[in-house]
C-alpha positions in Angstrom: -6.6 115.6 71.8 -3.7 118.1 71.7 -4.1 117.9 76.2 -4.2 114.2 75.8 -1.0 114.6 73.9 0.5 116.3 76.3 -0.2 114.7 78.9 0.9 111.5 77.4 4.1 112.9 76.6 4.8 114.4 80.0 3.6 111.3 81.6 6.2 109.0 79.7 8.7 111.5 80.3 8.2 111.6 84.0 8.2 107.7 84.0 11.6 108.3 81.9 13.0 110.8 84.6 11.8 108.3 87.6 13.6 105.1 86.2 16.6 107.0 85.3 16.3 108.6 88.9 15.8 105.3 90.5 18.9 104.3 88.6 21.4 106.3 89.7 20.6 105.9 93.3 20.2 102.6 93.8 23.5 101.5 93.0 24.7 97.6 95.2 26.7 98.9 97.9 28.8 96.3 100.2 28.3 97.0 103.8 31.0 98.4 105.8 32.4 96.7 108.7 35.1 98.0 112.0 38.1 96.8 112.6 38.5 93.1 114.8 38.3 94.1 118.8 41.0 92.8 120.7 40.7 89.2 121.9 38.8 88.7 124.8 40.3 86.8 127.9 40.9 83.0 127.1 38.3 80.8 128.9 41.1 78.7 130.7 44.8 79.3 132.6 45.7 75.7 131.0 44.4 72.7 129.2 43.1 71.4 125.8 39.6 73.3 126.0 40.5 77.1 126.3 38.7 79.1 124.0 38.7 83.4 123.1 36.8 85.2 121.0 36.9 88.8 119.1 34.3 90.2 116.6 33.2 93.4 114.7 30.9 95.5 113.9 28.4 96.6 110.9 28.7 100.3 110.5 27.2 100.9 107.2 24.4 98.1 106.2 24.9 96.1 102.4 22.1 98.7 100.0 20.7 98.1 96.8 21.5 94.6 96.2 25.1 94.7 98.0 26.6 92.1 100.1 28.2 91.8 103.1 30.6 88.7 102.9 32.5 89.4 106.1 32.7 86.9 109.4 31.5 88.7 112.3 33.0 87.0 115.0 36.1 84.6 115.6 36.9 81.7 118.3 40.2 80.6 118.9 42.1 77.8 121.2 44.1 79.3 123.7 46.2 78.1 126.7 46.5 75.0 125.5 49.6 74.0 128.1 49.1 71.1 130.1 47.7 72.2 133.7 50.2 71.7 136.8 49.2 68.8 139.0 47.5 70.2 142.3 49.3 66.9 144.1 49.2 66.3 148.1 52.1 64.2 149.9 51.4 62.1 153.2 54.0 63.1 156.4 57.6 62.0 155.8 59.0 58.4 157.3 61.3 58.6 159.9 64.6 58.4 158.7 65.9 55.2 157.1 69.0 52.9 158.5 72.4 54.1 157.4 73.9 52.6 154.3 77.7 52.8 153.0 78.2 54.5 149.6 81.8 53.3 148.7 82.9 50.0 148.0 85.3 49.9 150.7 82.4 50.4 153.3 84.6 53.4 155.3 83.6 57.2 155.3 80.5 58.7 155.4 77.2 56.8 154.6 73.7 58.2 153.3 70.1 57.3 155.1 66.7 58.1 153.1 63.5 59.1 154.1 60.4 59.6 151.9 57.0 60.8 151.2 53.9 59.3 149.2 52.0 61.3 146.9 48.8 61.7 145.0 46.9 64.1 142.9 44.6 65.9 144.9 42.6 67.0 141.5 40.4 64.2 139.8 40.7 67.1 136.9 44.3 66.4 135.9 45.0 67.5 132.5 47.4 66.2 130.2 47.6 62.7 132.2 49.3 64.3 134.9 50.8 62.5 138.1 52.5 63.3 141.2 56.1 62.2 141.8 57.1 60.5 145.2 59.8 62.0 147.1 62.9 61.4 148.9 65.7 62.7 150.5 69.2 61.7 151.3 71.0 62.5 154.4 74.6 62.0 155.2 74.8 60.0 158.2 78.6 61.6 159.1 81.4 59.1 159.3 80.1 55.3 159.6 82.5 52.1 159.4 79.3 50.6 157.8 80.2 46.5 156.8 78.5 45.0 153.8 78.7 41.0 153.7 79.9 40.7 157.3 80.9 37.4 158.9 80.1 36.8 162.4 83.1 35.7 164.4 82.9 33.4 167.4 81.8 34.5 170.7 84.5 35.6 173.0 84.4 33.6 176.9 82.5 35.4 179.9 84.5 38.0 181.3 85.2 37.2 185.2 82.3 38.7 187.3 83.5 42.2 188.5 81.6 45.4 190.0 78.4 45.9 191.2 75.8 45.6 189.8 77.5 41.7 189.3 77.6 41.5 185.2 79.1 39.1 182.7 80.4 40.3 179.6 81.0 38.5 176.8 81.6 40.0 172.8 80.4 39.0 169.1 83.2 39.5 166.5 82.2 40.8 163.2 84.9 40.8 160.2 84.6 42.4 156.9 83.4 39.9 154.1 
């Protein structure tokens, strides 16, 4: 009885030293996480859709019960500008007719010429568009005549020279 005693008592006590054992070691432990990596490229130069992305990493695992409450990984929108219009013009006109730019109608006068456009890209962002262009010219120094009134014509000159011509001229007056 005396070894049954004994062995009862060291039994418990081992069972006592074990659970107090098991106790201290196994204490909840959060995990342990790096720092953020640097943000990766964004996905797009320009637009609404660019995305980039950073994460982290686990070093030491959550133990005993422990948690590990942090986010892994991050996205983020990036680049978010409108995209520039890839646009493509047609040839330019010839140069327009000469028009007056004083009220007067004397000095120098401008002339136009232009170009059609359209966006080349069916992709456009950010309603996009093309602009036509044009581009003024001085013409030098015009006596340009807006509202004219045609005069009367002037009798045939006499027939002089060869070749044999008639001459005759159209008077124009300022309006």
């Amino acid at each position: 009885m005396y070894v049954q005693f004994v062995l009862r008592f060291y039994t418990i006590l081992f069972i006592k030293l074990i659970a107090r054992v098991n106790t201290q070691v196994c204490k909840p432990q959060d995990c342990v996480v790096s720092a953020w990596s640097s943000w990766s490229d964004c996905s797009r130069t320009c637009g609404a859709d660019g995305t980039r992305q950073r994460s982290r990493l686990v070093f030491i695992d959550a133990a005993c019960g422990g948690k590990c409450p942090y986010t892994l990984s991050e996205k983020d929108s990036c680049n978010v500008q409108c995209c520039p219009v890839d646009c493509q013009y047609t040839s330019w006109t010839n140069w327009g007719l000469c028009y007056c730019t004083n009220e007067g109608c004397t000095g120098e006068g401008v002339r136009y010429n232009c170009r059609r456009s359209r966006v080349k890209t069916s992709n456009a962002t950010c309603g996009g568009y093309c602009d036509d262009t044009s581009v003024e010219q001085a013409c030098g120094h015009l006596c340009c005549y807006q509202d004219c009134v045609v005069g009367q014509w002037s009798t045939w000159s006499s027939c002089s020279g060869e070749p044999y011509t008639l001459q005759r001229h159209l008077g124009v007056q300022r309006g």
